[in-house]
N, C-alpha and C positions, 0 to 999 in steps of 0.2 A: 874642465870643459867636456860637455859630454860626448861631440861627434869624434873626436880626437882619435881614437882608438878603434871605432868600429869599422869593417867592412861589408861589402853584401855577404859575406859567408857566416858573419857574427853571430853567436849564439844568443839571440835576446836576453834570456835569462840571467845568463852568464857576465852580459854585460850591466844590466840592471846590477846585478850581485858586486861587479866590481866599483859602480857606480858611489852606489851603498858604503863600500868598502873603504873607499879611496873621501869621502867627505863627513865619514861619521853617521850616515845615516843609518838610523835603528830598526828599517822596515821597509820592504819592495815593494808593501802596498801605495803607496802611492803612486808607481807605477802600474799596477794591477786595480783598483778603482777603490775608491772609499765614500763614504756618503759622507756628506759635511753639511753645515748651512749656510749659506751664500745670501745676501743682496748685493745689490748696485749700491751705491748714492744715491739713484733716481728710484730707488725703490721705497717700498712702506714699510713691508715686511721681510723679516727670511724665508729662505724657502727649502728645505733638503733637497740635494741634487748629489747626485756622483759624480766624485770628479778624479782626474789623474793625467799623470805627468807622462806625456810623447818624449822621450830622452833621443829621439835622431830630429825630431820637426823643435826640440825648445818651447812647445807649446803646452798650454795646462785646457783641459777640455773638462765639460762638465754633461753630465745627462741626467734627464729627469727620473730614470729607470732603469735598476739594477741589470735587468736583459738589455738593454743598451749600451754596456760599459765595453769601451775597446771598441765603438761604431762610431767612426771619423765622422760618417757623411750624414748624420742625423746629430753629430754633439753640438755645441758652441764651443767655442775658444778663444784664448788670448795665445796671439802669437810673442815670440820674444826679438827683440832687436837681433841678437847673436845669429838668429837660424839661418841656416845655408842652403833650404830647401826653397825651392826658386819660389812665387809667388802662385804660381800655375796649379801646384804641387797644393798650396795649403786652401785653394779656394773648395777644390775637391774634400776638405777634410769638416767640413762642417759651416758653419754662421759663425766669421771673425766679428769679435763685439769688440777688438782695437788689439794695439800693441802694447805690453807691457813696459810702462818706463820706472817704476821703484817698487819694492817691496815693504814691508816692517811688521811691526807688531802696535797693537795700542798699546798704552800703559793700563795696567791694571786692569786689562780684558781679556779671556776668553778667543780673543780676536785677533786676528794679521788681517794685513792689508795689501790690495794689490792697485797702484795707479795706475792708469794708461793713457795713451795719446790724445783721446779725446775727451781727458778733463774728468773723469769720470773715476772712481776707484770700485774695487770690490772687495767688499770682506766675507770673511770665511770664518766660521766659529768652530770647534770641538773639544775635544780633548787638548790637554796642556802639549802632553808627550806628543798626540799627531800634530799637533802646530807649530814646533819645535822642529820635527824633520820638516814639516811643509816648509817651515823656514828656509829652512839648507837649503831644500833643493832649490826651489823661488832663487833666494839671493845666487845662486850657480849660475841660473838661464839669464838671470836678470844681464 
Protein backbone atom coordinates (compact mmCIF):
# COMPACT_ATOMS: atom_id res chain seq x y z
CA UNK A 1 0.00 0.00 0.00
CA UNK A 2 1.60 3.09 -0.90
CA UNK A 3 0.13 5.97 1.79
CA UNK A 4 1.04 3.51 4.70
CA UNK A 5 4.30 4.90 5.62
CA UNK A 6 4.49 8.38 4.51
CA UNK A 7 3.99 11.57 6.47
CA UNK A 8 4.05 15.39 5.52
CA UNK A 9 7.85 15.37 6.36
CA UNK A 10 8.38 12.30 3.80
CA UNK A 11 11.23 12.41 1.74
CA UNK A 12 9.48 11.85 -1.95
CA UNK A 13 12.27 10.32 -3.31
CA UNK A 14 13.13 8.26 -0.59
CA UNK A 15 9.78 6.86 -0.51
CA UNK A 16 9.33 6.44 -4.28
CA UNK A 17 12.95 4.26 -3.60
CA UNK A 18 11.23 2.28 -0.83
CA UNK A 19 8.32 1.90 -2.92
CA UNK A 20 10.49 0.27 -5.64
CA UNK A 21 12.15 -1.62 -3.08
CA UNK A 22 9.40 -3.11 -1.08
CA UNK A 23 7.42 -4.54 -4.75
CA UNK A 24 10.27 -5.39 -7.01
CA UNK A 25 10.06 -2.63 -9.12
CA UNK A 26 13.18 -2.10 -11.42
CA UNK A 27 12.72 1.80 -11.91
CA UNK A 28 11.41 5.27 -10.27
CA UNK A 29 10.49 6.31 -13.48
CA UNK A 30 7.36 5.87 -13.53
CA UNK A 31 7.00 7.92 -10.79
CA UNK A 32 9.12 10.70 -12.42
CA UNK A 33 7.22 10.58 -16.18
CA UNK A 34 7.88 8.29 -19.04
CA UNK A 35 6.32 8.68 -22.64
CA UNK A 36 4.19 5.64 -23.59
CA UNK A 37 1.34 5.15 -26.26
CA UNK A 38 -2.06 5.21 -24.89
CA UNK A 39 -5.74 4.96 -26.52
CA UNK A 40 -9.13 4.66 -25.18
CA UNK A 41 -11.45 2.07 -26.50
CA UNK A 42 -13.11 4.94 -27.98
CA UNK A 43 -10.19 5.81 -29.72
CA UNK A 44 -8.86 5.06 -33.53
CA UNK A 45 -5.42 5.52 -32.87
CA UNK A 46 -2.42 5.85 -30.34
CA UNK A 47 -1.18 8.67 -29.39
CA UNK A 48 2.37 9.23 -27.23
CA UNK A 49 1.58 10.94 -24.00
CA UNK A 50 3.67 10.96 -20.67
CA UNK A 51 2.51 9.56 -18.18
CA UNK A 52 3.33 8.68 -14.33
CA UNK A 53 2.41 7.32 -11.17
CA UNK A 54 1.06 10.10 -7.97
CA UNK A 55 2.09 7.22 -5.17
CA UNK A 56 0.09 9.58 -2.23
CA UNK A 57 -3.23 10.59 -4.59
CA UNK A 58 -3.10 6.34 -6.17
CA UNK A 59 -3.58 8.17 -9.37
CA UNK A 60 -1.85 7.39 -12.88
CA UNK A 61 -1.74 10.95 -15.05
CA UNK A 62 -0.78 11.45 -18.39
CA UNK A 63 0.39 14.70 -20.36
CA UNK A 64 0.82 15.55 -23.80
CA UNK A 65 4.29 17.14 -23.29
CA UNK A 66 7.47 16.32 -21.70
CA UNK A 67 7.53 20.25 -19.86
CA UNK A 68 4.23 19.21 -18.50
CA UNK A 69 5.18 16.07 -16.57
CA UNK A 70 4.61 16.56 -12.68
CA UNK A 71 1.68 19.44 -13.67
CA UNK A 72 -1.59 17.99 -11.77
CA UNK A 73 -3.62 20.76 -13.03
CA UNK A 74 -3.11 20.57 -16.78
CA UNK A 75 -2.72 16.31 -16.86
CA UNK A 76 -5.65 13.83 -17.22
CA UNK A 77 -6.06 10.97 -14.90
CA UNK A 78 -7.36 7.85 -13.56
CA UNK A 79 -8.12 7.89 -10.12
CA UNK A 80 -7.77 4.57 -8.08
CA UNK A 81 -10.53 3.15 -5.74
CA UNK A 82 -7.94 2.75 -2.72
CA UNK A 83 -7.11 6.66 -2.54
CA UNK A 84 -7.60 8.66 0.58
CA UNK A 85 -7.27 11.94 -0.83
CA UNK A 86 -10.82 13.41 -0.33
CA UNK A 87 -12.46 14.29 -3.76
CA UNK A 88 -11.85 18.15 -3.30
CA UNK A 89 -8.19 17.25 -3.49
CA UNK A 90 -8.21 15.38 -6.96
CA UNK A 91 -10.61 17.75 -8.84
CA UNK A 92 -7.74 20.16 -8.50
CA UNK A 93 -5.23 17.75 -10.13
CA UNK A 94 -6.42 17.72 -13.62
CA UNK A 95 -9.49 16.10 -16.00
CA UNK A 96 -10.69 12.57 -14.08
CA UNK A 97 -11.45 10.53 -17.31
CA UNK A 98 -12.99 7.56 -14.41
CA UNK A 99 -11.86 5.49 -11.79
CA UNK A 100 -9.76 2.57 -12.26
CA UNK A 101 -11.53 -0.92 -11.73
CA UNK A 102 -8.92 -3.77 -13.22
CA UNK A 103 -5.57 -3.99 -14.53
CA UNK A 104 -3.74 -6.72 -16.99
CA UNK A 105 -1.85 -7.45 -19.79
CA UNK A 106 -3.09 -8.68 -23.42
CA UNK A 107 -1.73 -11.87 -24.49
CA UNK A 108 0.85 -11.75 -26.88
CA UNK A 109 0.92 -7.79 -26.86
CA UNK A 110 3.05 -5.09 -26.43
CA UNK A 111 0.21 -4.02 -24.40
CA UNK A 112 -1.59 -3.87 -20.52
CA UNK A 113 -4.72 -2.61 -19.98
CA UNK A 114 -6.29 -0.39 -17.69
CA UNK A 115 -10.60 -0.70 -17.18
CA UNK A 116 -12.47 1.89 -15.51
CA UNK A 117 -15.92 2.76 -14.12
CA UNK A 118 -17.33 3.86 -17.11
CA UNK A 119 -17.00 0.89 -19.37
CA UNK A 120 -14.22 2.09 -21.00
CA UNK A 121 -10.48 0.72 -20.83
CA UNK A 122 -6.99 2.09 -21.70
CA UNK A 123 -4.10 0.62 -23.16
CA UNK A 124 -0.63 1.68 -23.00
CA UNK A 125 1.99 0.19 -25.26
CA UNK A 126 6.19 0.05 -24.83
CA UNK A 127 8.79 -1.68 -23.85
CA UNK A 128 8.29 -5.38 -22.35
CA UNK A 129 10.54 -4.46 -19.15
CA UNK A 130 8.48 -0.85 -18.67
CA UNK A 131 5.17 -2.84 -18.84
CA UNK A 132 6.19 -5.20 -16.54
CA UNK A 133 6.82 -2.60 -13.75
CA UNK A 134 3.76 -0.61 -15.07
CA UNK A 135 2.27 -3.92 -14.09
CA UNK A 136 3.29 -3.93 -10.43
CA UNK A 137 2.77 -0.69 -9.80
CA UNK A 138 -1.22 -0.64 -11.56
CA UNK A 139 -1.98 -3.92 -9.85
CA UNK A 140 -0.65 -2.21 -6.12
CA UNK A 141 -3.24 0.90 -6.58
CA UNK A 142 -5.58 -1.16 -8.20
Amino acid sequence: NFNDSIDSNANKKAYIRSICERNNIMTTILFEGEVMSKKFSSDFMFKNSWFWVDPITFSVHWVKAESEIGNRAVSKFLMSKKSRVPLERHCRLGTKKGIIRSVGKFPGSTGIFISTDNEEYLEIRGTAHSLDNWLKVLKIIV
